[in-house]
N, C-alpha and C positions, 0 to 999 in steps of 0.2 A: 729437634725432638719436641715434641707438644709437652706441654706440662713441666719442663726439665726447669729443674730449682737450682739456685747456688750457694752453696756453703765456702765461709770465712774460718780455715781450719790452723791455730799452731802445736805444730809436733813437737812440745818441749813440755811433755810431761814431766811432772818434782824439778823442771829446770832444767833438764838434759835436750839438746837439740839433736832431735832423731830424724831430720831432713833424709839426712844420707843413707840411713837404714830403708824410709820409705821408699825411696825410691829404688834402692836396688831390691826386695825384695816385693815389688809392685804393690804395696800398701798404705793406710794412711791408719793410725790410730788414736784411742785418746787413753787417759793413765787411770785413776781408780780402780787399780787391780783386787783389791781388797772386797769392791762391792760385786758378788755374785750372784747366778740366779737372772738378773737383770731381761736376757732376752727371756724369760718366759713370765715376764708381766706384762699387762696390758694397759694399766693407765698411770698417769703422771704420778696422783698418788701413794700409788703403791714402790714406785720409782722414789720417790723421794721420802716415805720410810724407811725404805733402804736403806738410803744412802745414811739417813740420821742413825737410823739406829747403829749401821755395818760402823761411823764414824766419833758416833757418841758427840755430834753436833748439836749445840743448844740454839745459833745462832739460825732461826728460820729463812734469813734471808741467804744467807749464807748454803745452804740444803737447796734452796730453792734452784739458785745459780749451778749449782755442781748438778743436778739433778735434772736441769734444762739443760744443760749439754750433755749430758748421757741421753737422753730422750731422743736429742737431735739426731744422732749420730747413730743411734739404734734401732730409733721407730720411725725417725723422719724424712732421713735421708734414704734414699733408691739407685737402684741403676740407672744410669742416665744423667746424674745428678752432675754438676758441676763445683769442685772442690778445690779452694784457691787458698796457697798456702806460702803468706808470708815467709822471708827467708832474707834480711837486712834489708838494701834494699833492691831486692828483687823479691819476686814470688812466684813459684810454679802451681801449674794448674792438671788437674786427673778427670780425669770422666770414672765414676764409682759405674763399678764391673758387677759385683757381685753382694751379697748379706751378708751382715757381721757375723761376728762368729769369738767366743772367748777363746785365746791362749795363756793358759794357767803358768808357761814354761817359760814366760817372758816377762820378766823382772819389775818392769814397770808398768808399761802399755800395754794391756791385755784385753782391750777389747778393739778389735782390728774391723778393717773389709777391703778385701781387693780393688785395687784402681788399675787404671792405664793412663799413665802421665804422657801426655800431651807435650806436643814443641819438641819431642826426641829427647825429653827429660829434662831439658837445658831448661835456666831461669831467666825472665823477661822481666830487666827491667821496668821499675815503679813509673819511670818518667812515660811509657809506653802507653800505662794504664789511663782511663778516664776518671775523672774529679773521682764520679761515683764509687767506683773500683776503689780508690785510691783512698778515699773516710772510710771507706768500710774496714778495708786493709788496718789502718788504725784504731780501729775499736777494738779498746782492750778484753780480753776474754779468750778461754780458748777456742769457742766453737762460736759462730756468728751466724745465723738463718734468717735468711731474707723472706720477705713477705712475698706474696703472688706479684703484685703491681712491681715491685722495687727485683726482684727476681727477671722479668720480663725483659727490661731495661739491660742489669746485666748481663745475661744471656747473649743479648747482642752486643754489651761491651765486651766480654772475653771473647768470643767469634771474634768478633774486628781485630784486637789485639795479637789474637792467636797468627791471624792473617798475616799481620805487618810482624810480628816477628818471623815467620817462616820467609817473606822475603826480604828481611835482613834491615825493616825499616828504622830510624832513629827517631827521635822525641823532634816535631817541627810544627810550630804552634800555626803558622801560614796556612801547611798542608790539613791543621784539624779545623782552623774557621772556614776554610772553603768547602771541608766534605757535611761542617753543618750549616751551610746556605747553600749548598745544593740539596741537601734532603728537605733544606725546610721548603726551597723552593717546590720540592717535588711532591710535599705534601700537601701544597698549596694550591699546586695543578689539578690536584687529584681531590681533596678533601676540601676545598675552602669553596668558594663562590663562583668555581668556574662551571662552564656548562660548555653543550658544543656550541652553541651561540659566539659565546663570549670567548672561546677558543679561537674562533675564526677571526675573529675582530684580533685577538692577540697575534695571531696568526702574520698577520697583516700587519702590525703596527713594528714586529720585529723584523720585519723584510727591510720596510723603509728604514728600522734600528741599523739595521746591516749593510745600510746602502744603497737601495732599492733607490731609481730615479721615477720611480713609479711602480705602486702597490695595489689592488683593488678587490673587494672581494667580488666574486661571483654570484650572481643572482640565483637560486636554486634553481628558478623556471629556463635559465640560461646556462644552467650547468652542462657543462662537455667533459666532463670527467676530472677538472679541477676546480677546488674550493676558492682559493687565490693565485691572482696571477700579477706576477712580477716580475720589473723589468731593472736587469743589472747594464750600468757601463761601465765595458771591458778599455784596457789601454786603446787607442787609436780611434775612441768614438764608438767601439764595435756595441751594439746592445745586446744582450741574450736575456730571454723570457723565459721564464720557471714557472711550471704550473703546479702550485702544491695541492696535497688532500691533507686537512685538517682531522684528522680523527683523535675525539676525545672517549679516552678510553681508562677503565679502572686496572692498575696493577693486577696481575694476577689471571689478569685474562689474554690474552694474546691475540696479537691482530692479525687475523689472516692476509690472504694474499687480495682480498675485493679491492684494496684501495689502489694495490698497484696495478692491477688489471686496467681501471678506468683512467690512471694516467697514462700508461701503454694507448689506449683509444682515443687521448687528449693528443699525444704524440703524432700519431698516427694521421690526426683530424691536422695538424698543425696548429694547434690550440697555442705551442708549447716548441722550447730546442730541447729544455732538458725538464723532467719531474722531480720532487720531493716528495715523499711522504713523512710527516710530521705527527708523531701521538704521544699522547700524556703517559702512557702504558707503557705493554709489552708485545716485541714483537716475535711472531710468528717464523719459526726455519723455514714455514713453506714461503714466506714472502719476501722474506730472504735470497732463497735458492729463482723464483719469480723472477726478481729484479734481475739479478743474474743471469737468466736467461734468456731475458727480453734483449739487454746488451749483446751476449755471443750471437742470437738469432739475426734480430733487426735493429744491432746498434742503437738503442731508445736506451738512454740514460736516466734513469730513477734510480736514487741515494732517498735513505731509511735512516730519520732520526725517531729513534727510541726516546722514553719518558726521562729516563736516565742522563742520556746524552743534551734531549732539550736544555734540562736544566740545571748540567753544567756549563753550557753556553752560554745560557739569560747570568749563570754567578761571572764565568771565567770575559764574557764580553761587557759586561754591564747595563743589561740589558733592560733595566730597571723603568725606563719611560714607557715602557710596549705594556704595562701594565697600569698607567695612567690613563684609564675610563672606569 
């Protein structure tokens, strides 16, 4: 969701741990039952008169603190919100449903808002969580609101986390340095000094990475539908030629079916026994279903590596020389 913020929230108003209440009445609240009127102010100000006057606090900074999480919780937070609620060491997590709203009938926590707790209610383990997640967790206070930049970042740590606990995953440091050298790699694809030039050249330099007894790019003026072509040997001396298409492409846009077309007519030409198409991106169902096709029709074999896929390979093979130019 665009714009979606995350909130650091503990349910232990005057000291009472109301975890269990929240969640089965699908809420999350904060305690100053005392200070009312609240939603029908509009700025900090007036908020934190309130709260001095309703509490006869002399201490400004003191007012300040109580009156920034009432604020939060009241005027800052939204639907959509993401709200992450320490609990030893786990913490569970809500997506905010609905606007606060006061209950005068409830002894301590009276200023509420509907949630829908996430993970089936269950709590995920701290060790699950990233560093970032994991200080914030620790900052003392009741209510903790994250900036836009530092919001952004979490957002996608709790997605991740949410992930790996639905499929039942455990804390494994291996498994988190490899998923950040594969994105860094994938950033690098996409966002650093690559172009399609120098894609082809990588192209190329990973084949012979791979094993290639011979790698070469193709001259545009001598293109037949493949960017590089490579030659593997199989056990018994057998050779087999690959014709790949290089396409460098931005996330977010999807690569149709052109590139597999022209290897289909590399095949076809005998350019090539079998194709690749290789992109920094994302690919396309229709080029997908393509490849697919070309196989049941006239047995031409073309395999689609995605941006994704690439640059798990370049982490999971070490692929690391093919980038020395």
């Amino acid at each position: 969701m665009e714009g979606r913020n995350v909130f650091i929230l503990r349910l232990a108003p005057l000291g009472q741990d109301l975890t269990q209440e929240a969640l089965e009445k699908d809420e999350i609240f904060v305690g100053w039952k005392e200070v009312k009127g609240l939603l029908e102010k509009d700025t900090f100000d007036d908020f934190r008169k309130l709260v001095k006057d309703t509490y006869k606090i002399e201490n400004n900074h003191s007012v300040a603190n109580f009156a920034t999480s009432l604020w939060g919780f009241l005027k800052e937070m939204k639907p959509g919100d993401y709200v992450v609620v320490p609990s030893g060491d786990q913490f569970y997590v809500a997506e905010v449903v609905g606007d606060p709203y006061y209950d005068e009938s409830h002894p301590v926590a009276a200023h509420r808002r509907p949630v829908r707790w996430l993970n089936g209610k269950k709590p995920i383990p701290r060790e699950l969580a990233s560093d970032a997640l994991r200080s914030r967790m620790r900052t003392p206070g009741t209510l903790l609101h994250t900036s836009k930049l530092v919001a952004d970042i979490l957002v996608a740590d709790i997605e991740k986390v949410l992930e790996d606990a639905k499929r039942g995953e455990t804390p494994n440091l291996g498994r988190e340095l490899r998923a950040r050298m594969v994105e860094a790699v994938r950033q690098e694809l996409t966002q650093g000094r690559m172009n399609p030039d120098r894609f082809e050249t990588l192209v190329e330099r990973m084949a012979r990475a791979m094993g290639a007894v011979e790698a070469k790019r193709v001259p545009r003026r001598s293109d037949q539908g493949a960017d590089v072509i490579a030659r593997f040997q199989l056990m018994g001396g057998l050779l087999v030629t690959v014709g790949i298409q290089a396409k460098f492409y931005q996330p977010g846009k999807p690569m149709g079916k052109d590139a597999v077309d022209q290897l289909a007519d590399a095949l076809r030409a005998g350019v090539a026994d079998m194709g690749l198409v290789i992109t920094t991106g994302d690919v396309s169902e229709e080029a997908y279903r393509a490849a697919e096709e070309y196989l049941n029709r006239e047995n031409l074999r073309i395999g689609i590596l995605d941006g994704r896929e690439l640059a798990e390979l370049i982490v999971d093979k070490g692929l690391w020389s093919a980038f020395d130019f």
